[in-house]
gemmi code that builds the backbone of each chain (N, CA, C; Angstrom):
import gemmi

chains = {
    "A": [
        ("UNK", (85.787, 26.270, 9.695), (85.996, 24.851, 9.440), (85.208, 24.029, 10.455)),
        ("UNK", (84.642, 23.005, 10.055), (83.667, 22.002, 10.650), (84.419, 20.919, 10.851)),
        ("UNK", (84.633, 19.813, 11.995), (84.930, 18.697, 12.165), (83.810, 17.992, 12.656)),
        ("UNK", (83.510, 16.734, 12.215), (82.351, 16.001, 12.963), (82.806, 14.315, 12.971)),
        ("UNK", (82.462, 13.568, 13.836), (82.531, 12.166, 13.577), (80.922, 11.887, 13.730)),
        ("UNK", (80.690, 11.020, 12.669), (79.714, 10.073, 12.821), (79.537, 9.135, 13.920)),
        ("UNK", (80.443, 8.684, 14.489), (80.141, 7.598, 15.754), (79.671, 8.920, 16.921)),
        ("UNK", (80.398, 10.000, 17.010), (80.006, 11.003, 18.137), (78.054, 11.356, 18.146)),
        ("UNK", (77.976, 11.355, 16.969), (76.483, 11.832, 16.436), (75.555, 10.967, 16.632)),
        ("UNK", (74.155, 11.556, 16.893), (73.251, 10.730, 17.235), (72.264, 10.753, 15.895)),
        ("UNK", (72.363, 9.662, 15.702), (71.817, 9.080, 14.735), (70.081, 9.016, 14.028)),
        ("UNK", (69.350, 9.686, 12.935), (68.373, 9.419, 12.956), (67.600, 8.393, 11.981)),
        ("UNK", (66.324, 7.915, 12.453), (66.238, 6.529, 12.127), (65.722, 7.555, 10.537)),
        ("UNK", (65.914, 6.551, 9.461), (65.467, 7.159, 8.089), (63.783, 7.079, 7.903)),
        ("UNK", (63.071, 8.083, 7.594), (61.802, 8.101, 7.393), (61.366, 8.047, 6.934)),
        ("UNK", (61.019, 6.853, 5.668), (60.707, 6.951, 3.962), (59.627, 5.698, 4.117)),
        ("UNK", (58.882, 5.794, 2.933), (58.091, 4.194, 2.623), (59.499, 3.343, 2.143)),
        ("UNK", (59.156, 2.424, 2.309), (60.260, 1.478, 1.503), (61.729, 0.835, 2.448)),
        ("UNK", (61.785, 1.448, 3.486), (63.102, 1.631, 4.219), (63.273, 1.035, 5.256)),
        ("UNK", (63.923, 0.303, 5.509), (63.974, -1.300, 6.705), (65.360, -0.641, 7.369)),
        ("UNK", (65.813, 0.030, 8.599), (66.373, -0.323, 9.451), (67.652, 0.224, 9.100)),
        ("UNK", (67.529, 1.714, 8.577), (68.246, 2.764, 8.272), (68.574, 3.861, 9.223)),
        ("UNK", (70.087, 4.224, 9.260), (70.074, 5.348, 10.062), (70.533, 6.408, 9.528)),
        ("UNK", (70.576, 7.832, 9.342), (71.418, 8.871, 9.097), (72.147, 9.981, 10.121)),
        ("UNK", (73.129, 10.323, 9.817), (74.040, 11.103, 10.048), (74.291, 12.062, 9.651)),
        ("UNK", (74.233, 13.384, 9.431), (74.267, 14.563, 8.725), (75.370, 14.853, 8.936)),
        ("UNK", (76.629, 14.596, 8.242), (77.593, 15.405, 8.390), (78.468, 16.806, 8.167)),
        ("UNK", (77.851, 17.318, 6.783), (78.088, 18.607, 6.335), (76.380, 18.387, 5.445)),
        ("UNK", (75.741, 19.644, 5.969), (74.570, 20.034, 5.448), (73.969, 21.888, 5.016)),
        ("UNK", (72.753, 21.601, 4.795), (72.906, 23.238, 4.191), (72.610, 23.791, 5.625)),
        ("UNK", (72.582, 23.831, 6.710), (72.491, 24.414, 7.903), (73.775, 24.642, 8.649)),
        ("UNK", (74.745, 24.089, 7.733), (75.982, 24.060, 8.162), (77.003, 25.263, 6.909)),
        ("UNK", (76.744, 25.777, 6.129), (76.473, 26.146, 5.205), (77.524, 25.966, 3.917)),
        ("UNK", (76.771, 24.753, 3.781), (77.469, 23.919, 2.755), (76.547, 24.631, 1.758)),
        ("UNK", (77.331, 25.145, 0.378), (76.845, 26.073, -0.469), (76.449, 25.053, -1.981)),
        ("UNK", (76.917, 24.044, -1.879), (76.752, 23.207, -3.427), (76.200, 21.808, -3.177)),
        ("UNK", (76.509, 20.928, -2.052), (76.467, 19.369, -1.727), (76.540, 19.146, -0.718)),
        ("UNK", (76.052, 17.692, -0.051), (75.851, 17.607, 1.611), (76.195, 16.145, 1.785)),
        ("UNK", (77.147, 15.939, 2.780), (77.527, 14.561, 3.120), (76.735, 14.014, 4.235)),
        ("UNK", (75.984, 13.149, 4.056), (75.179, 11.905, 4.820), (76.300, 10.811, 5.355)),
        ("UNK", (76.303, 10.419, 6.407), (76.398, 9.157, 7.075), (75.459, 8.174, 6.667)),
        ("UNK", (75.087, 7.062, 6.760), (74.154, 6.352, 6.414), (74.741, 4.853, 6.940)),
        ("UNK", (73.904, 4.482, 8.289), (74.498, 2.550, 9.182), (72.705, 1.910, 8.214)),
        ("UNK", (72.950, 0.907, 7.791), (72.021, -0.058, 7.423), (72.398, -1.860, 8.434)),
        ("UNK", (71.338, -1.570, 9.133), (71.385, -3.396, 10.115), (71.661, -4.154, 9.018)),
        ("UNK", (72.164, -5.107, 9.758), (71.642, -6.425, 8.847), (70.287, -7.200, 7.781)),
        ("UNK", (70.286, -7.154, 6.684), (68.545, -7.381, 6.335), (68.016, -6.124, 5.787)),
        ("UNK", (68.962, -5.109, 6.428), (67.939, -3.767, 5.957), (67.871, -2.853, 4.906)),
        ("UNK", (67.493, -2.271, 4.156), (67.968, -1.848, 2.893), (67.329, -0.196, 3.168)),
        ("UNK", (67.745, 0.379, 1.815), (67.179, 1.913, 1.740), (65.775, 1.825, 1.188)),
        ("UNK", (65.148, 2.504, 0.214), (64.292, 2.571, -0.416), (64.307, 2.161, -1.910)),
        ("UNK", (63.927, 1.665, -2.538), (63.576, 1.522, -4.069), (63.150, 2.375, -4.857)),
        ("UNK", (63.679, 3.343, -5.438), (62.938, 4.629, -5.442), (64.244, 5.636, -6.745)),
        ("UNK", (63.742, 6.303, -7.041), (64.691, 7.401, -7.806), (64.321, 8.619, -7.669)),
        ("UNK", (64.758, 9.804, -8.114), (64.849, 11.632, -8.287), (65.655, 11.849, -8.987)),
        ("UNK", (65.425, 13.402, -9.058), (65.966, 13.530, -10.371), (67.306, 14.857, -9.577)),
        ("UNK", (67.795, 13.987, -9.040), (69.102, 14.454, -8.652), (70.509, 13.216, -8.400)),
        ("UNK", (71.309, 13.407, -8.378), (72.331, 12.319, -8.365), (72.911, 11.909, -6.546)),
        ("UNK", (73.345, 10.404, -6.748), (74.197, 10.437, -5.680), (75.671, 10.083, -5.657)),
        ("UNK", (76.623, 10.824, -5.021), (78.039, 9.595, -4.597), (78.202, 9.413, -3.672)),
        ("UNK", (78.473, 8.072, -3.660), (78.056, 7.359, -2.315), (79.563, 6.517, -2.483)),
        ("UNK", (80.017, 6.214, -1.131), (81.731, 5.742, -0.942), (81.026, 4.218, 0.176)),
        ("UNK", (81.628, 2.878, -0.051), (81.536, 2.004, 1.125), (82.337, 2.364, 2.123)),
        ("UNK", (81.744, 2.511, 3.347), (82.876, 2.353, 4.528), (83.083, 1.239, 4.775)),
        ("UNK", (82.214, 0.114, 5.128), (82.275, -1.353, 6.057), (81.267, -1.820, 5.608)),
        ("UNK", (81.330, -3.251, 5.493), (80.236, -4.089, 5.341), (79.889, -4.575, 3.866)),
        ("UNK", (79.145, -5.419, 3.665), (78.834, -5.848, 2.300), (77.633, -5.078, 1.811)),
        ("UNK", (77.215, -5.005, 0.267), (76.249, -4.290, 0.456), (76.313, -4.536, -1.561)),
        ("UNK", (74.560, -4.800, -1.398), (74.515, -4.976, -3.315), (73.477, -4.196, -3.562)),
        ("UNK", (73.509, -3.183, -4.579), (73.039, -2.241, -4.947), (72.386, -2.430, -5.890)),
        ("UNK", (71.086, -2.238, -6.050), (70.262, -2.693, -7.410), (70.170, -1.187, -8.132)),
        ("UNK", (70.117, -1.805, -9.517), (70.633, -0.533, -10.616), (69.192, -1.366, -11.365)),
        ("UNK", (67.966, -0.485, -11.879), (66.878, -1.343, -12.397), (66.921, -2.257, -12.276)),
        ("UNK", (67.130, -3.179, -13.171), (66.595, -4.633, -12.928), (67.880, -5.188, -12.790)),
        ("UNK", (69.228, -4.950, -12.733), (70.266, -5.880, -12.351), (70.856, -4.824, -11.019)),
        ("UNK", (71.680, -6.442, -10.571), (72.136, -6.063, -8.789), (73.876, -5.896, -9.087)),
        ("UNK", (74.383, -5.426, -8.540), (76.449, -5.479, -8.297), (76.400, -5.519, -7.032)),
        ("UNK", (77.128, -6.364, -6.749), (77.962, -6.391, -5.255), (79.325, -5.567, -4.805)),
        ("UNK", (79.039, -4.748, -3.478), (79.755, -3.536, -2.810), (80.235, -4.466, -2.225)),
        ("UNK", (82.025, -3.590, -1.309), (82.504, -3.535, -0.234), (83.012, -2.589, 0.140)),
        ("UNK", (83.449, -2.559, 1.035), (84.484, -1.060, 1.626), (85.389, -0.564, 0.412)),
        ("UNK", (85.620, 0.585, 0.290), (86.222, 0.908, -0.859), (85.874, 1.466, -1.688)),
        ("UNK", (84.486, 0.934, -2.243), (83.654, 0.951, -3.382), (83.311, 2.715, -3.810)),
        ("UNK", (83.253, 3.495, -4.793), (82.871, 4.406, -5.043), (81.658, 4.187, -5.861)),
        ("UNK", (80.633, 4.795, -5.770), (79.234, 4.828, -6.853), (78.259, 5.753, -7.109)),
        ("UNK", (78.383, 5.958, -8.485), (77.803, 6.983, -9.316), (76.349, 6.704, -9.398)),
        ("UNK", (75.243, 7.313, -8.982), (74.015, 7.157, -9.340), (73.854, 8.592, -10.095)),
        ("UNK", (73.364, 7.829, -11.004), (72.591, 9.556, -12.084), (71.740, 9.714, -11.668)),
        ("UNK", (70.744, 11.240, -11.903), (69.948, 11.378, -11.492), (68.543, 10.564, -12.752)),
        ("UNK", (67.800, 10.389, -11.884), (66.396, 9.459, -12.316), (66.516, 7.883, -12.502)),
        ("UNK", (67.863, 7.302, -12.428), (68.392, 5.796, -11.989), (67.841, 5.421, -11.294)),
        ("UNK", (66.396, 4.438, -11.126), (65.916, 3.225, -10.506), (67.079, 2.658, -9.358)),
        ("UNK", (67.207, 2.808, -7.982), (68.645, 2.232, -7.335), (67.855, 1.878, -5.930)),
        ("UNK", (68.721, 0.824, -4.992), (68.272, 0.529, -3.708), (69.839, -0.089, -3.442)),
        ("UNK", (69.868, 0.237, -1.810), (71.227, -0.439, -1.535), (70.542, -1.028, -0.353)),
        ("UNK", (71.134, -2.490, -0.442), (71.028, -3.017, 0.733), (72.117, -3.743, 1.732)),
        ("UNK", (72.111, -4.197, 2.506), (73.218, -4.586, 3.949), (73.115, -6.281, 3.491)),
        ("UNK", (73.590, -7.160, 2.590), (73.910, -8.316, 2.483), (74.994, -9.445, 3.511)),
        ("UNK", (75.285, -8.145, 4.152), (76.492, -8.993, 5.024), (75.723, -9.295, 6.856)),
        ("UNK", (76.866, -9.687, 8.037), (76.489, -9.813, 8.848), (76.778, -8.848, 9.822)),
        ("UNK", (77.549, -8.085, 9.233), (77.335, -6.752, 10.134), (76.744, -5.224, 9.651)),
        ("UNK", (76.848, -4.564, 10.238), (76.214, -3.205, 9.919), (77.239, -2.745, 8.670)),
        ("UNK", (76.263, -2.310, 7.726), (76.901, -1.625, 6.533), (76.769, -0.138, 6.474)),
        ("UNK", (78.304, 0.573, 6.509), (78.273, 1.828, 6.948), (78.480, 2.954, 5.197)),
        ("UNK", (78.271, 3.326, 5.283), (78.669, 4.073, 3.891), (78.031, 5.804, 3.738)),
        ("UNK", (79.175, 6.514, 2.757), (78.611, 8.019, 2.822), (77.600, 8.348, 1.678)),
        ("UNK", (76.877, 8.952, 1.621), (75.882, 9.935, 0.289), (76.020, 10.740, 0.108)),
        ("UNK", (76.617, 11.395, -0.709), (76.672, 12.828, -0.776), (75.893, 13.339, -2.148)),
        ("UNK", (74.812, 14.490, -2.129), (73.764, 14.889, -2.693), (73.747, 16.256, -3.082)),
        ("UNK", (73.054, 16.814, -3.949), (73.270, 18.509, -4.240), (72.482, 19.230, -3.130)),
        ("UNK", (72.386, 20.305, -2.640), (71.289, 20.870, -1.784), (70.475, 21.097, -2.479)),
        ("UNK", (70.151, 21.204, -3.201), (68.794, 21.296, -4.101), (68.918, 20.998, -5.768)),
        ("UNK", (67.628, 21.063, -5.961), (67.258, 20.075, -7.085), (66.637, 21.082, -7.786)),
        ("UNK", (66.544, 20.928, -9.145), (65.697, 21.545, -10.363), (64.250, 20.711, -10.486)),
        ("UNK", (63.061, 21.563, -10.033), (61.742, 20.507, -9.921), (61.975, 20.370, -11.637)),
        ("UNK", (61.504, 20.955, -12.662), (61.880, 20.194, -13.840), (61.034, 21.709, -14.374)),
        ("UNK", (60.616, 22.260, -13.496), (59.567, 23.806, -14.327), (60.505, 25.488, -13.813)),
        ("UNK", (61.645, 25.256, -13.218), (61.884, 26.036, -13.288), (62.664, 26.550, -12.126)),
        ("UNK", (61.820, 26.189, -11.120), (62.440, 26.403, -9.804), (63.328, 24.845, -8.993)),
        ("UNK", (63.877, 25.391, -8.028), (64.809, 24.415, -7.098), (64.076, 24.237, -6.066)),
        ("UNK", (64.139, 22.973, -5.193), (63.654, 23.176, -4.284), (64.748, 22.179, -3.345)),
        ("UNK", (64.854, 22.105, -1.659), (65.933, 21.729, -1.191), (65.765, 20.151, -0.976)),
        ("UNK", (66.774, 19.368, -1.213), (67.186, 17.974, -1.294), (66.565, 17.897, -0.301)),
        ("UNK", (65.928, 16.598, 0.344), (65.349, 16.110, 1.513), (66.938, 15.190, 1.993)),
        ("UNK", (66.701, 15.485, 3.479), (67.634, 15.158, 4.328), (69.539, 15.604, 3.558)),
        ("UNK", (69.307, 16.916, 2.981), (70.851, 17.860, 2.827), (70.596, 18.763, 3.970)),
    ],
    "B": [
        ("UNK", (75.188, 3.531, -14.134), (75.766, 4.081, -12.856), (77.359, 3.394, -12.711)),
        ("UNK", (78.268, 3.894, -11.994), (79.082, 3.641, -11.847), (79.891, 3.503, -10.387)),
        ("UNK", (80.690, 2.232, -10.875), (81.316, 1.979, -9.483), (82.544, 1.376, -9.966)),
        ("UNK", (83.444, 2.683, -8.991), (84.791, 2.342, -9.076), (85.865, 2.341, -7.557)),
        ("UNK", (86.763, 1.581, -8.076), (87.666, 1.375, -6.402), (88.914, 1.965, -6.721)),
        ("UNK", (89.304, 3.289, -5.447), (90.686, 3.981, -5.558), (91.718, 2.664, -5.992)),
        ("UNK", (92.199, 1.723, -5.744), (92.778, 1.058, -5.315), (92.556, 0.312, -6.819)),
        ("UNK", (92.148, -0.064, -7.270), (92.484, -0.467, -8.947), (92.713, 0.798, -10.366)),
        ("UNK", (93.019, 2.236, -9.577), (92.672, 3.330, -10.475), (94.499, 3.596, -10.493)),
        ("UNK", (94.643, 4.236, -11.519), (96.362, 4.549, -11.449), (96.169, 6.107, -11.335)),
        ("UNK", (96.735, 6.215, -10.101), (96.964, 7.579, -9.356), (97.732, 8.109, -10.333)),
        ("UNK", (97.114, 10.139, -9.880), (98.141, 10.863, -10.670), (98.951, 11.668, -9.752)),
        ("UNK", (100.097, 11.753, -9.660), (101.223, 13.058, -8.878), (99.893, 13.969, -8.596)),
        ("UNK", (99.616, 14.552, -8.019), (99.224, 16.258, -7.665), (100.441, 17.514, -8.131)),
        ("UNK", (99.868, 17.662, -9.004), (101.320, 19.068, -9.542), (100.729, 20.596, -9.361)),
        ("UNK", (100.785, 21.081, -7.989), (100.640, 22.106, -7.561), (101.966, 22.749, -7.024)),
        ("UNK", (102.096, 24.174, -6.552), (103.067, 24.617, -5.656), (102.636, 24.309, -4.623)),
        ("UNK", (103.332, 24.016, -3.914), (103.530, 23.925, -1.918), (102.741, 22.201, -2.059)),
        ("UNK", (102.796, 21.329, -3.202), (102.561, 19.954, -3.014), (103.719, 18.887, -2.583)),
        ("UNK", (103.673, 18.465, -1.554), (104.653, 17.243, -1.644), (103.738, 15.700, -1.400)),
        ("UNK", (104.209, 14.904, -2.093), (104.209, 13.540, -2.250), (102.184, 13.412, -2.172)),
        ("UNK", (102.005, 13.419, -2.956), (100.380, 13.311, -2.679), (100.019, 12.947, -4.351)),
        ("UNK", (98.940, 11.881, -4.107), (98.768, 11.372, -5.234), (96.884, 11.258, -5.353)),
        ("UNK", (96.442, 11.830, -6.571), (94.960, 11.605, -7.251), (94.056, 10.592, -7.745)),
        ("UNK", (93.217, 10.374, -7.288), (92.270, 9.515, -8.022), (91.128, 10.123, -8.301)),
        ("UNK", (90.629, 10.138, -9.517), (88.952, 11.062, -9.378), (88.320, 9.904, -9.654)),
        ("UNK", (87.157, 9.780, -8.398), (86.425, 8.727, -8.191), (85.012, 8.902, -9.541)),
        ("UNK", (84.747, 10.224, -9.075), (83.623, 10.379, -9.761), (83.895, 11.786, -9.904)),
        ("UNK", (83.684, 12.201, -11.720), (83.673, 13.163, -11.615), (82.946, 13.866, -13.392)),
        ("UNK", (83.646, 15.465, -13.744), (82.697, 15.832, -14.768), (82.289, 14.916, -16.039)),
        ("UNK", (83.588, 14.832, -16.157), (83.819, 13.527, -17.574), (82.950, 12.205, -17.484)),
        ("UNK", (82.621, 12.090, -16.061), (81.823, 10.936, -15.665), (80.122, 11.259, -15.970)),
        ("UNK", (80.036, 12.781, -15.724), (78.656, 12.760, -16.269), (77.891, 13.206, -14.805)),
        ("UNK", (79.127, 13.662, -13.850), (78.688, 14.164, -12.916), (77.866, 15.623, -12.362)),
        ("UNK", (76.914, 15.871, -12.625), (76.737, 17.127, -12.839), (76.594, 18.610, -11.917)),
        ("UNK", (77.016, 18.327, -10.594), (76.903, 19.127, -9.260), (78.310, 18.944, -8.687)),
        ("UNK", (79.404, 17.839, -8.422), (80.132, 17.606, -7.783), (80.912, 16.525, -7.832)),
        ("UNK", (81.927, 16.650, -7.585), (83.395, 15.446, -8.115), (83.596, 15.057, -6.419)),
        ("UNK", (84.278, 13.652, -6.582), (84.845, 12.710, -5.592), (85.944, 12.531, -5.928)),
        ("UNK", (86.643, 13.085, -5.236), (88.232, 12.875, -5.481), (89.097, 11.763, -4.226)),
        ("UNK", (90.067, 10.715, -4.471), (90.566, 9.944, -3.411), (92.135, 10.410, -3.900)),
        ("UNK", (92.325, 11.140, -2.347), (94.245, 11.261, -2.265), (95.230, 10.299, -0.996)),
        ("UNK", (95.758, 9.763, -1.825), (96.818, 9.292, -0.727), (98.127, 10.315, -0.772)),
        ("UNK", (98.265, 10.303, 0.812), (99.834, 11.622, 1.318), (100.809, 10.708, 1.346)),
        ("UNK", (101.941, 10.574, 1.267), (103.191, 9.928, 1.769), (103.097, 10.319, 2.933)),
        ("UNK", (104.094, 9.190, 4.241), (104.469, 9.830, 5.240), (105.178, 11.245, 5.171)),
        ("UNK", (105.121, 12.596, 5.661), (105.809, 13.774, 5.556), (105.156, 14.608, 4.758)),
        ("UNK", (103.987, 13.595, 3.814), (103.673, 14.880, 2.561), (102.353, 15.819, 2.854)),
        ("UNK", (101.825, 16.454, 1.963), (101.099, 17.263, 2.063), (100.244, 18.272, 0.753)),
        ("UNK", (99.506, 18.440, 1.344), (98.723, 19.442, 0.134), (99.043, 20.483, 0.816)),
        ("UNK", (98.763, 21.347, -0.507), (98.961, 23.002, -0.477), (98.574, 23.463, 0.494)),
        ("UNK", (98.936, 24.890, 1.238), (98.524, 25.706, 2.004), (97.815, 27.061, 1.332)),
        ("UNK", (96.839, 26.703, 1.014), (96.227, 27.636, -0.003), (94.783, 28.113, 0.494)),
        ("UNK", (94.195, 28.562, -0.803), (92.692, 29.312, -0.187), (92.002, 29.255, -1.797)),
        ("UNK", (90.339, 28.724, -1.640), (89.804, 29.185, -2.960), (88.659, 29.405, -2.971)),
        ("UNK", (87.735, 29.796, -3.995), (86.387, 30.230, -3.517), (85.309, 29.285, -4.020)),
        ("UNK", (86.017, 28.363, -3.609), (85.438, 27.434, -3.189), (85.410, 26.241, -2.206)),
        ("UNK", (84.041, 25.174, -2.058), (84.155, 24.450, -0.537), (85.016, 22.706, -0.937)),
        ("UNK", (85.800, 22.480, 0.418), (86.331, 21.011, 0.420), (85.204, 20.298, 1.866)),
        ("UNK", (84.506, 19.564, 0.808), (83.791, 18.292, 1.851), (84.896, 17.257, 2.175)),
        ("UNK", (85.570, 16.665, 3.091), (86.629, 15.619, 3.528), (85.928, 15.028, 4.123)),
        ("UNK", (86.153, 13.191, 3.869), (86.251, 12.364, 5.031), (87.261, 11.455, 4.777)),
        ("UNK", (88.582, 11.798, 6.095), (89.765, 10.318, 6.185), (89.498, 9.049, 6.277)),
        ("UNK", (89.771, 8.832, 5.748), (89.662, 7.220, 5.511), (90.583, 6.316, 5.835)),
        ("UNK", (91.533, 6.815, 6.716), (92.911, 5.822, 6.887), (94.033, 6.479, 7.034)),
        ("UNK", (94.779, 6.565, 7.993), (96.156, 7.175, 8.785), (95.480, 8.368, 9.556)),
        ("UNK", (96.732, 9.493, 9.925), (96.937, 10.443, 10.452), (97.139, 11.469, 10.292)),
        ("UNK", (96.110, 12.825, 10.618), (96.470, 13.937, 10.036), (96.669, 14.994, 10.287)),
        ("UNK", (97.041, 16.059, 9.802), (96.975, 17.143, 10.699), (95.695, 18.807, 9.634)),
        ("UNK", (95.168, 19.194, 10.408), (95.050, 20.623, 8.988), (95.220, 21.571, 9.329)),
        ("UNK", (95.944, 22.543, 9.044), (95.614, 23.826, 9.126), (94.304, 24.666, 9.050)),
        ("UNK", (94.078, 25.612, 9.800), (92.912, 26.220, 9.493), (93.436, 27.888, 9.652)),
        ("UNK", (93.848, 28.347, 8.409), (94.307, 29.911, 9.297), (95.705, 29.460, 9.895)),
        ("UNK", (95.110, 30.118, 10.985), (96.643, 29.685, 11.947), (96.561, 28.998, 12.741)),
        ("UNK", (95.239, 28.124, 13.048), (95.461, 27.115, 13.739), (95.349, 25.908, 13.169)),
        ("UNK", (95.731, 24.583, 13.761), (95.709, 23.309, 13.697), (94.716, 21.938, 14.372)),
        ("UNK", (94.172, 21.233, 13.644), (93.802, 20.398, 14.013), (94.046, 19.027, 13.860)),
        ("UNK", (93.864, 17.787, 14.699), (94.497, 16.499, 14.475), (93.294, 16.083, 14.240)),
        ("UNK", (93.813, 15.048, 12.722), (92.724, 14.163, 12.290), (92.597, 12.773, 12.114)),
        ("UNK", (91.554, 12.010, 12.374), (92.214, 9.910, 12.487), (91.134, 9.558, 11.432)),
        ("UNK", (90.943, 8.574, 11.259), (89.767, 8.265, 10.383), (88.643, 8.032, 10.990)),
        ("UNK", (87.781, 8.840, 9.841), (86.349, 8.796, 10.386), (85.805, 10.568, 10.529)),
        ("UNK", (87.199, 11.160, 10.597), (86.599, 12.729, 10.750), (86.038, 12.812, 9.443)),
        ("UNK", (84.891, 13.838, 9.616), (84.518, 14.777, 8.559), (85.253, 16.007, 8.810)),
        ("UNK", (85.328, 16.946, 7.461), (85.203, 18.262, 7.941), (84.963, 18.655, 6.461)),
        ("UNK", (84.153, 19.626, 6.838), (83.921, 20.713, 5.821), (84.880, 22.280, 5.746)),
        ("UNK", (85.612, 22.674, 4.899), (86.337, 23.692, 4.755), (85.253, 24.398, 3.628)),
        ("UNK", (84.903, 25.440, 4.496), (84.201, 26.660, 3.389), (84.938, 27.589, 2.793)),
        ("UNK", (84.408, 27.787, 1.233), (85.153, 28.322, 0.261), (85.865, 30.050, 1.031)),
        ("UNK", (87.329, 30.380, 0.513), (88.068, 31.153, 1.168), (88.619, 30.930, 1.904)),
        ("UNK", (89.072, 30.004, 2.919), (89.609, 29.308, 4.379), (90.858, 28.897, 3.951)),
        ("UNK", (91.805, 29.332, 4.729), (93.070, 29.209, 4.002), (93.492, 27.430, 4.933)),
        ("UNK", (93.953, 26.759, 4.059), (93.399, 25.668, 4.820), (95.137, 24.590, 4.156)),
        ("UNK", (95.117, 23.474, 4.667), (96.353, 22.594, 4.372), (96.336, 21.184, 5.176)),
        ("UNK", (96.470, 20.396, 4.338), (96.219, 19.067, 5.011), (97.443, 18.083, 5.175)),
        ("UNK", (98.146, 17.440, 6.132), (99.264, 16.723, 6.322), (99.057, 15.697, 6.785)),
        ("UNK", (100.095, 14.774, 6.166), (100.474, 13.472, 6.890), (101.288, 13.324, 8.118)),
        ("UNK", (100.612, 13.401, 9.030), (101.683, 13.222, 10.402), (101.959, 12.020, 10.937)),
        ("UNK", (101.524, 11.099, 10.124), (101.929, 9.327, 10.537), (102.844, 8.690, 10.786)),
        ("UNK", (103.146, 7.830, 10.342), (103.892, 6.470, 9.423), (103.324, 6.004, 8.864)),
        ("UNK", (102.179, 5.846, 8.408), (101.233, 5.069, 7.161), (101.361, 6.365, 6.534)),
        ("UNK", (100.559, 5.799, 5.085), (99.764, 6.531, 3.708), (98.822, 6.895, 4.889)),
        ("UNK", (98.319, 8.219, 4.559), (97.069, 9.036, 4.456), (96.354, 8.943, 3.492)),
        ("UNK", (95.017, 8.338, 3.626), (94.018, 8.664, 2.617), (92.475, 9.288, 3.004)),
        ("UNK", (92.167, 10.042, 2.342), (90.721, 10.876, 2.310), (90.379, 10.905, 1.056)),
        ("UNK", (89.094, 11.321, 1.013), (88.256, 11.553, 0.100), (88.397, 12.744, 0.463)),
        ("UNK", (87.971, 13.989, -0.891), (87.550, 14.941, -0.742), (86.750, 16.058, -2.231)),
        ("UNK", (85.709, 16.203, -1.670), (84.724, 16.791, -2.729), (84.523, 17.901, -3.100)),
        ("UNK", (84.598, 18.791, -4.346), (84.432, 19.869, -4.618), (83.183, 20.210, -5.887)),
        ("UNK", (82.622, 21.538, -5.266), (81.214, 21.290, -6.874), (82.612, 21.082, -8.137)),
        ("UNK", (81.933, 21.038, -9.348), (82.322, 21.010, -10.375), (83.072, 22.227, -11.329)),
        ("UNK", (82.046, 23.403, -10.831), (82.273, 24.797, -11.452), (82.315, 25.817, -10.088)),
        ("UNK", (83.165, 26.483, -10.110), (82.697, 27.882, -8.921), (82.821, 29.139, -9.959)),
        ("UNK", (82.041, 30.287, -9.192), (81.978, 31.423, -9.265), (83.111, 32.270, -9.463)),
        ("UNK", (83.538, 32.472, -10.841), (84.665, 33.598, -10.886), (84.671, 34.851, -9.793)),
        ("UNK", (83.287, 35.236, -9.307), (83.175, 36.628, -8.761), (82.721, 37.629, -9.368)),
        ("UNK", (82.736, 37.276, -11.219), (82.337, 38.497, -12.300), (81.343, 37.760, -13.078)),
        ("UNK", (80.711, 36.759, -12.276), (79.689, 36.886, -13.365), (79.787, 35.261, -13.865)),
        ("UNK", (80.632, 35.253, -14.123), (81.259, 33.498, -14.961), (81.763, 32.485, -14.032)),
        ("UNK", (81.203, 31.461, -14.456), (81.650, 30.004, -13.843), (82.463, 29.705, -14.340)),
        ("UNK", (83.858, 28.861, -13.386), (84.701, 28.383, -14.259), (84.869, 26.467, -14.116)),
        ("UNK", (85.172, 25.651, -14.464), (85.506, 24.579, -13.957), (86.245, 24.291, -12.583)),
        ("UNK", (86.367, 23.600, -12.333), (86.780, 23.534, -10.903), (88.203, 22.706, -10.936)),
        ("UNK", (88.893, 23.238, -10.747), (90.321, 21.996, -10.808), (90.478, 20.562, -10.098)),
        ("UNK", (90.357, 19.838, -11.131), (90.748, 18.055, -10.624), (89.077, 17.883, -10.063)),
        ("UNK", (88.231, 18.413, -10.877), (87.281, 17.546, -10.708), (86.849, 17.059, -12.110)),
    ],
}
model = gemmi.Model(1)
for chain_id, residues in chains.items():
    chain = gemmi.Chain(chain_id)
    for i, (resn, *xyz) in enumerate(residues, 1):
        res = gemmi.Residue()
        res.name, res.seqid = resn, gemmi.SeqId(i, " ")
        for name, pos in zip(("N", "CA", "C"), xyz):
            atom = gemmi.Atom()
            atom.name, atom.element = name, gemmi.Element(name[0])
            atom.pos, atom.b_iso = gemmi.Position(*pos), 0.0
            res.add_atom(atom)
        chain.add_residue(res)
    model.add_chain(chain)
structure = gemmi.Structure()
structure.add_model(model)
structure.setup_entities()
């Protein structure tokens, strides 16, 4: 059994095109040997958003704190703490930090993905 | 995509052996179109608890609010919000309310596990 806190963990800045002022947290990953799915931490500053972007794998993602509106193609919904959200896989999505403090929230992702010919290959940042 | 809040969902009892006072929400799950892994939200009563059980398969957790305790085997750990933990599949494992508030966590399981012979089966309460 694994226990981890996110505030204990040192945080890495997210490394993508598209991505303003993202951090992650690895909390259960495949190095940890999580056999099906991997829980992310994820702090977004103020202003800062994820990427604009899709794959063809899914996310659920839970609000911890903070405001936060999530663009689904061309229309936006507004998050708060609480919030549960289904992204399918190949869904057009971006979440961003609308509020004035840091918007904290989890991702959780498959460890790997079906490239679409046959083989898997491993989720980036599971 | 979808977004839903524990807290407008009408909880179900948990009807297991060795369950007391613990109640279900599936945030996201097969019926949803989920195809790797379910999000489940439980609130404990003060005193209550999930099973002391074991399966072959993994529980991703993160508390979200009160006080807890888990079993691991034969030992114990105290939990507040904000822990993660990952329980890998087989771990004889049990989660309690040791508060005075509701306990609530999230907690994630794939969708299907491995009979052991060959066949996948669904995964319970996802």
């Amino acid at each position: 059994m694994l226990i981890r806190r996110a505030e204990k963990m040192t945080g890495q800045p997210m490394q993508m095109d598209g991505v303003r002022d993202v951090t992650m947290r690895l909390l259960v990953g495949r190095e940890d040997g999580a056999p099906t799915f991997a829980m992310r931490h994820f702090t977004v500053a103020p202003g800062g958003h994820t990427p604009r972007h899709q794959h063809p794998y899914e996310h659920e993602v839970l609000i911890l704190r903070g405001q936060a509106r999530v663009e689904e193609d061309a229309t936006h919904h507004e998050l708060r703490a609480g919030d549960a959200i289904f992204v399918p896989p190949d869904v057009v999505h971006q979440f961003e930090n609308t509020g004035a403090e840091p918007l904290e929230f989890i991702c959780l992702v498959p460890i790997q993905f079906d490239c679409g010919d046959g083989t898997c290959r491993p989720t980036p940042g599971s």
